[in-house]
N, CA, C and O atoms as a Tinker XYZ file with bonds, in Angstrom:
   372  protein
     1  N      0.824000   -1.193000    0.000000    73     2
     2  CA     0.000000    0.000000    0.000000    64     1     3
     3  C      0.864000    1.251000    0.000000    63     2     4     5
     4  O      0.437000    2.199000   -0.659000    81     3
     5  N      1.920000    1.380000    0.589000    73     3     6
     6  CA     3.208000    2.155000    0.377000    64     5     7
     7  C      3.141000    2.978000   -0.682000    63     6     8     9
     8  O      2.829000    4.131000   -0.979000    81     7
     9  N      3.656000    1.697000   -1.279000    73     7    10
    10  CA     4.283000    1.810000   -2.199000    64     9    11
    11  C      3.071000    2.822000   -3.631000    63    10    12    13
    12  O      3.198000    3.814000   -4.348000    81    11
    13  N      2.278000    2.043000   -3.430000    73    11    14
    14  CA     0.310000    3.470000   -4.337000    64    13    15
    15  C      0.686000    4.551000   -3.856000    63    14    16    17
    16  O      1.363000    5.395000   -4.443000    81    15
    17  N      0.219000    4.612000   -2.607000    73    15    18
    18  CA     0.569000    6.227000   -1.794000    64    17    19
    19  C      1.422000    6.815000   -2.146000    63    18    20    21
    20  O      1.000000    7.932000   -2.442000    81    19
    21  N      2.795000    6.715000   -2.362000    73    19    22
    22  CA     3.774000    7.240000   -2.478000    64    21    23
    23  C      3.971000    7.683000   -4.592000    63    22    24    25
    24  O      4.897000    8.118000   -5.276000    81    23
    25  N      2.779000    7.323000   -4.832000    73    23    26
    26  CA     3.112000    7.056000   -6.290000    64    25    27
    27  C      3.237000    6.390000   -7.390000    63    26    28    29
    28  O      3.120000    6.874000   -8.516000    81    27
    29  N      3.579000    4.797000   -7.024000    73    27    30
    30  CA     3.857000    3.875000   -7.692000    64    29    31
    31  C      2.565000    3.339000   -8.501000    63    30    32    33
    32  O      1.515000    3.967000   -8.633000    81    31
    33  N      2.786000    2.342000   -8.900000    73    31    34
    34  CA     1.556000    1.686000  -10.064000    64    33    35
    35  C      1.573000    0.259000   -9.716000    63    34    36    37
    36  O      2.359000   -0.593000  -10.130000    81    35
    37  N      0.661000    0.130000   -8.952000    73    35    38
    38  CA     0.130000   -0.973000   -8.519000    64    37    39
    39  C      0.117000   -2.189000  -10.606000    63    38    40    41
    40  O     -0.682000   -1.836000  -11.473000    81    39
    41  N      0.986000   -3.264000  -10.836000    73    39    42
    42  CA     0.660000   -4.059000  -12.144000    64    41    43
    43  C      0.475000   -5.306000  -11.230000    63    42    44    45
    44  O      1.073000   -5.701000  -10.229000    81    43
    45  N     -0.704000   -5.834000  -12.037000    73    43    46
    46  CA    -0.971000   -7.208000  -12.050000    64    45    47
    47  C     -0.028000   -8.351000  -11.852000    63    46    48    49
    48  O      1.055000   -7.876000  -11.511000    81    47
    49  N      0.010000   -9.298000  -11.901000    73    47    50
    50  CA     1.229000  -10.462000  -12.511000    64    49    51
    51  C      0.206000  -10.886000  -13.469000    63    50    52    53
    52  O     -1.003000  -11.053000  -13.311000    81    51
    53  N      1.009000  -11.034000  -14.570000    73    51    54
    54  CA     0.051000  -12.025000  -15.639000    64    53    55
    55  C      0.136000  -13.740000  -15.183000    63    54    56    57
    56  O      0.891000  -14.293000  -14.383000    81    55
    57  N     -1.018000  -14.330000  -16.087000    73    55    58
    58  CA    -1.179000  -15.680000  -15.462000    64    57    59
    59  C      0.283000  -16.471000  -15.633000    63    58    60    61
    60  O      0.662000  -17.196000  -14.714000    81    59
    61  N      1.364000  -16.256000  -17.240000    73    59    62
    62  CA     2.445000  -16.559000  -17.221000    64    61    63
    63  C      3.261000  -16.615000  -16.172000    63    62    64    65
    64  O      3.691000  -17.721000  -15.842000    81    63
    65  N      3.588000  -15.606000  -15.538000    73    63    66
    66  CA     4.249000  -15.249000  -14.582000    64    65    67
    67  C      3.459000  -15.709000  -13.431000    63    66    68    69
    68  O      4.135000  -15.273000  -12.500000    81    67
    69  N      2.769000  -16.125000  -13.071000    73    67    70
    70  CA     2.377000  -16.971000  -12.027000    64    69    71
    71  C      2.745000  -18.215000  -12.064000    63    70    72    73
    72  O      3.378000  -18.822000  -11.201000    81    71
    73  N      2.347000  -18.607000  -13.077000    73    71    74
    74  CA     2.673000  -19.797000  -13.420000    64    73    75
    75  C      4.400000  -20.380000  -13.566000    63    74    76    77
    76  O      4.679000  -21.567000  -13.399000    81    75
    77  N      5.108000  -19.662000  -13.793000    73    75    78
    78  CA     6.415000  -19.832000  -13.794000    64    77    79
    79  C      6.847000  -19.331000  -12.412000    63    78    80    81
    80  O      7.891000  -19.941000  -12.185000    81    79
    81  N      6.621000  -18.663000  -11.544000    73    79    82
    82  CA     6.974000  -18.659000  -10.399000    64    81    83
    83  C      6.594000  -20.227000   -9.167000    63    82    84    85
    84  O      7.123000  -20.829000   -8.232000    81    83
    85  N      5.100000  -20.255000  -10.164000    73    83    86
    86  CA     4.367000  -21.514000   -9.086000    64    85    87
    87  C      5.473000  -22.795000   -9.221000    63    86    88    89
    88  O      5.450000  -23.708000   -8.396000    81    87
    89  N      6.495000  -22.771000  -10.401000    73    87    90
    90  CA     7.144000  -23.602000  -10.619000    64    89    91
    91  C      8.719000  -23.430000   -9.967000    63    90    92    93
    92  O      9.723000  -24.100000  -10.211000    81    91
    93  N      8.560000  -22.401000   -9.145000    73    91    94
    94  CA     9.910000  -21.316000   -8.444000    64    93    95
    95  C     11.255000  -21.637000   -9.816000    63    94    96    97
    96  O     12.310000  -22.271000   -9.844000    81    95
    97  N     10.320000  -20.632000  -11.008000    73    95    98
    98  CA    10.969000  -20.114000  -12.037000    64    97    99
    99  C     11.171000  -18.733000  -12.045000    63    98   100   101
   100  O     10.665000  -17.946000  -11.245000    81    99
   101  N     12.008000  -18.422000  -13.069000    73    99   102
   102  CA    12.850000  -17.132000  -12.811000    64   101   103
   103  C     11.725000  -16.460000  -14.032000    63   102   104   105
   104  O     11.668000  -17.156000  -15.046000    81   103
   105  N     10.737000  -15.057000  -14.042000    73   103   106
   106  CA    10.091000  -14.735000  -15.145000    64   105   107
   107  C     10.716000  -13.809000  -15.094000    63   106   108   109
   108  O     11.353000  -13.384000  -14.130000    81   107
   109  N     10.561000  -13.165000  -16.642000    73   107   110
   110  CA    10.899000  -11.561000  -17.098000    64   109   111
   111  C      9.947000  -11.397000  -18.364000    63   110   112   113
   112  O      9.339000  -12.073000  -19.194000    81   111
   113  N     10.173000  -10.201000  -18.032000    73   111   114
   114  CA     9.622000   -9.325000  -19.136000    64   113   115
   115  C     10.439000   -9.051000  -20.692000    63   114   116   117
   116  O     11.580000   -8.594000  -20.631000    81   115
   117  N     10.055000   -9.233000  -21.562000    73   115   118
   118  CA    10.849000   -8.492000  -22.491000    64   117   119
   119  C     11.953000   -9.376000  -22.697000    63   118   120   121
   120  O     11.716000  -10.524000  -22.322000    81   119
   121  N     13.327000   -9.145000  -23.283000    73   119   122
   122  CA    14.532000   -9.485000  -23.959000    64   121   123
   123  C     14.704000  -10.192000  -25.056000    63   122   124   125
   124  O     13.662000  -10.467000  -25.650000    81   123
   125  N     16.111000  -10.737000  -25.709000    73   123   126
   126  CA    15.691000  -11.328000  -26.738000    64   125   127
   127  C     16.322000  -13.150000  -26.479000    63   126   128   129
   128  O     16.845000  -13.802000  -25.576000    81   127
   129  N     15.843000  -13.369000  -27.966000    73   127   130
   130  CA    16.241000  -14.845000  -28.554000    64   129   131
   131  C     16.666000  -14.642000  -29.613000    63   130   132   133
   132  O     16.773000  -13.535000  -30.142000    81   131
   133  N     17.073000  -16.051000  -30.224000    73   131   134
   134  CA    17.670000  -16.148000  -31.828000    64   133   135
   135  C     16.324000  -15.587000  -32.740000    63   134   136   137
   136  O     16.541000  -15.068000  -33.835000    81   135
   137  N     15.224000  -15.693000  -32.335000    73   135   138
   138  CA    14.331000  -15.533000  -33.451000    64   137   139
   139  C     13.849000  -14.185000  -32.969000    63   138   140   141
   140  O     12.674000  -14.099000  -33.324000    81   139
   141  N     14.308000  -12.819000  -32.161000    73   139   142
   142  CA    13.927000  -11.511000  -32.440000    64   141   143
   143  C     13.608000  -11.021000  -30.921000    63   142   144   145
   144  O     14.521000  -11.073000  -30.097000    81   143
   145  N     12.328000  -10.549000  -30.542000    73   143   146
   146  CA    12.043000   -9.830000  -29.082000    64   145   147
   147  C     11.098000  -10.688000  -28.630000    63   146   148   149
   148  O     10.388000  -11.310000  -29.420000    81   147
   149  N     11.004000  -10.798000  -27.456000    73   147   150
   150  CA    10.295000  -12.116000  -26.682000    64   149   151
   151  C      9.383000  -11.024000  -25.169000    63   150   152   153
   152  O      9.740000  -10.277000  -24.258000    81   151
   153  N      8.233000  -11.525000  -25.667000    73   151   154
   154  CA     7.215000  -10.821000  -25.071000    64   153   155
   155  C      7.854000  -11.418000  -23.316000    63   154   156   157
   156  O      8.431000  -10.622000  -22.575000    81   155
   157  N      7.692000  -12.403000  -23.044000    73   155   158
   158  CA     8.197000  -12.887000  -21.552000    64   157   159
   159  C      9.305000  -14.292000  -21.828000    63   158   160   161
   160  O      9.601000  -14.787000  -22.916000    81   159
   161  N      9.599000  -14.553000  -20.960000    73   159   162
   162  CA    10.652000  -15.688000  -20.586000    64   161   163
   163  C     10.726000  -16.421000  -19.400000    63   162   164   165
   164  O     11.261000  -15.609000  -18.644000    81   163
   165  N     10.491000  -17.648000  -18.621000    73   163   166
   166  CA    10.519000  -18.064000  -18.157000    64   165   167
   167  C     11.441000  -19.135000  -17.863000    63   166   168   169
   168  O     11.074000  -20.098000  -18.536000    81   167
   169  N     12.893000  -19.556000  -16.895000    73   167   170
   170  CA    13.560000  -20.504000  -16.625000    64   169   171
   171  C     13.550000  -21.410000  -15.991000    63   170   172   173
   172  O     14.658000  -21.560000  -15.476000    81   171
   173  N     12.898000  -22.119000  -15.732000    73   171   174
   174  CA    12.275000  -23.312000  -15.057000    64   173   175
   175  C     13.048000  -24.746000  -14.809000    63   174   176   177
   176  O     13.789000  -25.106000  -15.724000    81   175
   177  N     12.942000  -25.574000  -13.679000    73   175   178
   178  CA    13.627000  -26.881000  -13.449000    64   177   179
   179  C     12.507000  -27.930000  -13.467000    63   178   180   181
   180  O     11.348000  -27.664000  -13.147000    81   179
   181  N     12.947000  -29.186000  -13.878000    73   179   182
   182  CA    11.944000  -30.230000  -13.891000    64   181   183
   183  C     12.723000  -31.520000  -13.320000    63   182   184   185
   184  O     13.948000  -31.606000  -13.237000    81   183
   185  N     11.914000  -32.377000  -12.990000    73   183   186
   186  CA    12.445000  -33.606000  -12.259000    64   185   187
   187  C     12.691000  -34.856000  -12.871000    63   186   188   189
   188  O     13.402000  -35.792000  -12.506000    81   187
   189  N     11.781000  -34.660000  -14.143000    73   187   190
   190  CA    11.475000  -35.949000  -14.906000    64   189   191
   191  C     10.635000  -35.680000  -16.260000    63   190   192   193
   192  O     10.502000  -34.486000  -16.528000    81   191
   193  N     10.055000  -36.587000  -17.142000    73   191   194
   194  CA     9.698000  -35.679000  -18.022000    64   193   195
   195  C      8.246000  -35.834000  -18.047000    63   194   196   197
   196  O      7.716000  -35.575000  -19.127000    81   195
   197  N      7.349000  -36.272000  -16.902000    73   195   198
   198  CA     6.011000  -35.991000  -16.717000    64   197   199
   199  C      6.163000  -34.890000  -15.700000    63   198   200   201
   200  O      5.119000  -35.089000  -15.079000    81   199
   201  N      6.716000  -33.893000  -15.109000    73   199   202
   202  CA     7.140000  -33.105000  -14.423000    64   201   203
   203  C      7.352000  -31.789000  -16.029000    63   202   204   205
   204  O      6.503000  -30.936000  -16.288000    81   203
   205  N      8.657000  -31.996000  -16.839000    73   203   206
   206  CA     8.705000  -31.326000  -17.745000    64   205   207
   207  C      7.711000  -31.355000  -18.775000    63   206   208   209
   208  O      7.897000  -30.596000  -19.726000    81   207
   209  N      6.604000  -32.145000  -18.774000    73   207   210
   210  CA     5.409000  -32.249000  -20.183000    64   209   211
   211  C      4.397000  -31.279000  -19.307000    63   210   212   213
   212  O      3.363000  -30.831000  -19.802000    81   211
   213  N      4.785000  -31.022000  -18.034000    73   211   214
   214  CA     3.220000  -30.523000  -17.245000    64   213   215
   215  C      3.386000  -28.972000  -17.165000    63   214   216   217
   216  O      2.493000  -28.124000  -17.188000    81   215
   217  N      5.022000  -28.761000  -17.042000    73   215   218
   218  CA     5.578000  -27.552000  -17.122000    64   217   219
   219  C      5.338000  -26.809000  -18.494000    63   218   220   221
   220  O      4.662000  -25.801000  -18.697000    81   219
   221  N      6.044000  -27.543000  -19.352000    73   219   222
   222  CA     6.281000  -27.140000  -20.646000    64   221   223
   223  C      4.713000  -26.707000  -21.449000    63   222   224   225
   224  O      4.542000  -25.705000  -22.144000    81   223
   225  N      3.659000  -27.781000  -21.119000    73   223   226
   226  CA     2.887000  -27.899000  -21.334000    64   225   227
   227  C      1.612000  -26.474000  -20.710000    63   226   228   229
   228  O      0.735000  -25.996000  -21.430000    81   227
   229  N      1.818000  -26.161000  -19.564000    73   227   230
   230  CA     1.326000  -24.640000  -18.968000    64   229   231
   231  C      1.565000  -23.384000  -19.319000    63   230   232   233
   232  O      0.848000  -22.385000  -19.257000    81   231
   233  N      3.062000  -23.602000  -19.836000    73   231   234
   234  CA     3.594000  -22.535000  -20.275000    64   233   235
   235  C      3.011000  -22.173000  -21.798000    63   234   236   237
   236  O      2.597000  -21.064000  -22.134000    81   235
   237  N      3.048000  -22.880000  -22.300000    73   235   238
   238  CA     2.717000  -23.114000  -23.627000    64   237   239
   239  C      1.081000  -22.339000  -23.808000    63   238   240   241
   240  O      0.885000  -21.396000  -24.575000    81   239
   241  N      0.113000  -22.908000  -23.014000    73   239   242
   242  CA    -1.023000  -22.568000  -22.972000    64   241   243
   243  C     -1.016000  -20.737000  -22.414000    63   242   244   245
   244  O     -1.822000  -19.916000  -22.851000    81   243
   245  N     -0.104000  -20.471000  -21.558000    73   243   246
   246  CA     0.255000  -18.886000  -21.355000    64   245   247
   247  C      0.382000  -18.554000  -22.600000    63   246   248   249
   248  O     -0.655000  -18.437000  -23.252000    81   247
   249  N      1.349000  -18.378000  -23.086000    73   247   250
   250  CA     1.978000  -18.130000  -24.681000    64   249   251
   251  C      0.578000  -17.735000  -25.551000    63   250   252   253
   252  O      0.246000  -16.570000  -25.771000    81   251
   253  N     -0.405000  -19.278000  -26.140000    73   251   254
   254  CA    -0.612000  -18.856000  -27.017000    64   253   255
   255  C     -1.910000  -17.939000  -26.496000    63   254   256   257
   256  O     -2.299000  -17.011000  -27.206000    81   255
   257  N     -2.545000  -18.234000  -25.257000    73   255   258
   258  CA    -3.689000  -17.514000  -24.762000    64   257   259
   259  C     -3.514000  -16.067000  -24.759000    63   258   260   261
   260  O     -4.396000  -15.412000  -25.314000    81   259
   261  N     -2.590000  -15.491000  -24.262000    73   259   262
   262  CA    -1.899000  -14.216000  -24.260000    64   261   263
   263  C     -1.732000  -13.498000  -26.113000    63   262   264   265
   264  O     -1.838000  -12.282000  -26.277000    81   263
   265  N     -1.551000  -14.164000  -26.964000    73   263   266
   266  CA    -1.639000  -13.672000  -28.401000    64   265   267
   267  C     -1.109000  -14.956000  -29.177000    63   266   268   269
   268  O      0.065000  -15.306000  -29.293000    81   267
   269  N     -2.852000  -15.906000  -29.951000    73   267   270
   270  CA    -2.699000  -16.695000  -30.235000    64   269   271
   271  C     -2.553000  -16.293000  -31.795000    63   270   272   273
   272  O     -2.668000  -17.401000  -32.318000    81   271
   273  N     -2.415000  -15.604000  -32.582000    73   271   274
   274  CA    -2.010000  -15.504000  -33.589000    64   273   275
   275  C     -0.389000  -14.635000  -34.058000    63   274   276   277
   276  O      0.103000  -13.603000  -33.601000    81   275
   277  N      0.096000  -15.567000  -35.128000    73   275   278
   278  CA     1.474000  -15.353000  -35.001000    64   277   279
   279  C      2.557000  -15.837000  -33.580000    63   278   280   281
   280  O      3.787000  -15.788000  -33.614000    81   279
   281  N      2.106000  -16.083000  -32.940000    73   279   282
   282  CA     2.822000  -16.130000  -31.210000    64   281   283
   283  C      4.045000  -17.254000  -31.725000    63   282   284   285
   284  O      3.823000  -18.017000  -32.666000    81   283
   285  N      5.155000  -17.249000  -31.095000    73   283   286
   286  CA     6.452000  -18.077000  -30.926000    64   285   287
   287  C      6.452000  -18.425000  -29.561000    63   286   288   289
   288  O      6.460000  -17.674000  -28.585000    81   287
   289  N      6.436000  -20.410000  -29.643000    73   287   290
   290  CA     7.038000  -20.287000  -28.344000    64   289   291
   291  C      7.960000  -21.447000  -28.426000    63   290   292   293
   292  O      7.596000  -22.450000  -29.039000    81   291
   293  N      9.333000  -21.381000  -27.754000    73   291   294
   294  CA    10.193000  -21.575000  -28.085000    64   293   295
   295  C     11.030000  -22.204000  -26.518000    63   294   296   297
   296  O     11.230000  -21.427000  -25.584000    81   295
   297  N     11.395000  -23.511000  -26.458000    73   295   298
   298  CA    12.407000  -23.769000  -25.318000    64   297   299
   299  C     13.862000  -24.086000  -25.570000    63   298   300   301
   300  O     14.420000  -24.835000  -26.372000    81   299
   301  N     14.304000  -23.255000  -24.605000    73   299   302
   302  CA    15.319000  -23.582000  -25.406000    64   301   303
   303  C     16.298000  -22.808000  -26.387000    63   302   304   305
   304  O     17.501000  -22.938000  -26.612000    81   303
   305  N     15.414000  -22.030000  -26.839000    73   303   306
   306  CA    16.128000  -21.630000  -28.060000    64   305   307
   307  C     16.306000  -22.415000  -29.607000    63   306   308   309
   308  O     17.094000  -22.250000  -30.539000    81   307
   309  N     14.975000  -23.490000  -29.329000    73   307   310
   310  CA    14.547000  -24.370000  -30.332000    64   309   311
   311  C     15.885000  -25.481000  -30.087000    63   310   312   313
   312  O     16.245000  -26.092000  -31.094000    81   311
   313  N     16.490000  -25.706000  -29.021000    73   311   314
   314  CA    17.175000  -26.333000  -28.951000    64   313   315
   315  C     16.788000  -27.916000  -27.920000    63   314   316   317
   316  O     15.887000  -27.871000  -27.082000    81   315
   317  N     17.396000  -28.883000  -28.093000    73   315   318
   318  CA    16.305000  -30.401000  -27.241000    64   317   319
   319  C     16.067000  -29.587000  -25.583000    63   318   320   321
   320  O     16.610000  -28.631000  -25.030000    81   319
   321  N     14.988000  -30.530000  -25.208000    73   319   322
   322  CA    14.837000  -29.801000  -23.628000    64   321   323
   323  C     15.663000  -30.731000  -22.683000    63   322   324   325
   324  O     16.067000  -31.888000  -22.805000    81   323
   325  N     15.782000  -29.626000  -21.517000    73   323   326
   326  CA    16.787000  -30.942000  -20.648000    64   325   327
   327  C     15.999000  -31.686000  -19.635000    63   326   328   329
   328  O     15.486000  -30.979000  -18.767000    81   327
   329  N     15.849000  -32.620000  -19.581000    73   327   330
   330  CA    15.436000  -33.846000  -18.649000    64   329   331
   331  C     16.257000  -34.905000  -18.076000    63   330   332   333
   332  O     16.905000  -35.776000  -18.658000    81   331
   333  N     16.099000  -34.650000  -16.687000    73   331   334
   334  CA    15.546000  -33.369000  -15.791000    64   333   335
   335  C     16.957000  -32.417000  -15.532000    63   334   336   337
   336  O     18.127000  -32.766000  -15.373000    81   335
   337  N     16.212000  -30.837000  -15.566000    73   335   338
   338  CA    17.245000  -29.938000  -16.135000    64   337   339
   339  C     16.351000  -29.076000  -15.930000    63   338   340   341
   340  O     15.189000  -29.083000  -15.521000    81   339
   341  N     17.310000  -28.102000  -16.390000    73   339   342
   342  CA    16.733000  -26.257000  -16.299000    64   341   343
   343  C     16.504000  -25.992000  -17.914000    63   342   344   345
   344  O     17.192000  -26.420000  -18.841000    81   343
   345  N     15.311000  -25.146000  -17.966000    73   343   346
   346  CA    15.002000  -24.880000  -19.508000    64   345   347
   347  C     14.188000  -23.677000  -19.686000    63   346   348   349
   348  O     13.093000  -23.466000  -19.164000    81   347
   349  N     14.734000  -23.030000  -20.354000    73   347   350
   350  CA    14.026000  -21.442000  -21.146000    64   349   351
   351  C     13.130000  -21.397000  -21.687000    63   350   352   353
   352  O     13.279000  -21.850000  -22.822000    81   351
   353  N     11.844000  -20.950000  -21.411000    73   351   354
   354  CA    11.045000  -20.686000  -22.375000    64   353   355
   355  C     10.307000  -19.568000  -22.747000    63   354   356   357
   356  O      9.455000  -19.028000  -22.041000    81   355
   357  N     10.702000  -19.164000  -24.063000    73   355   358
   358  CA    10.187000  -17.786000  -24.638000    64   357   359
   359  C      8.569000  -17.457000  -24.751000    63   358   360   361
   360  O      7.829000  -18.430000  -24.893000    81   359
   361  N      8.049000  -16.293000  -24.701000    73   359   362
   362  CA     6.680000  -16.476000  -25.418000    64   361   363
   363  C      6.907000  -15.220000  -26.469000    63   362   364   365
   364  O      7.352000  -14.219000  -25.909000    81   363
   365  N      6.687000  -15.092000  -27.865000    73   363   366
   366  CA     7.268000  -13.987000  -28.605000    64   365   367
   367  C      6.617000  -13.677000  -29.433000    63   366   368   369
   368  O      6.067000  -14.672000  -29.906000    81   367
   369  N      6.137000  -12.126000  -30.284000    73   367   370
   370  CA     5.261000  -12.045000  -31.229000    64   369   371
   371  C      5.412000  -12.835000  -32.445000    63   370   372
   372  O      4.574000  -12.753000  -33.342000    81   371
C-alpha cells in the first residue's frame, strides 16, 4: 500500500508469470532470442519428463492464450529440452 501512496503503479502479474513462479521459475519481461524480441521468458527446473510435459505444457497454454495468432514459443532456443534440467522458455510475437 506504500508503495500506491507514495506514487507507484500498482501491475498485475500475468497468469504466465504466475505460473512460472508456481514452478519457483525465474520470469521476465521483455529481452531477446535467436528468433527476435520475446514478449516474456521463463527458466524453469523439472524432475522428470512428466514433471517437464506438465511444465512445458502450462507454459505453452500462457503463450498462445496471451496472443494466439502469429505467437512463438520456443524452449530452449529451439534447442532439445533438458530432462531433468533447467530450460528457457520464450513467449514472442
Amino acid at each position: 500500500m506504500s508503495y500506491a501512496a507514495h506514487g507507484g503503479t500498482l501491475v498485475a502479474k500475468s497468469q504466465a508469470q504466475l505460473d512460472c513462479e508456481s514452478f519457483s521459475g525465474t520470469f521476465a519481461l521483455g529481452g531477446t532470442f535467436s528468433g527476435g524480441t520475446a514478449v516474456w521468458s521463463c527458466q524453469w527446473a523439472n524432475t522428470d519428463i512428466t514433471d517437464f510435459n506438465a511444465k512445458f505444457n502450462t507454459l505453452l497454454t500462457d503463450c498462445f492464450t496471451l496472443a494466439p495468432t502469429g505467437t512463438v514459443f520456443l524452449t530452449n532456443d529451439g534447442a532439445s529440452p533438458v530432462v531433468p534440467g533447467v530450460n528457457k522458455s520464450v513467449c514472442a510475437p
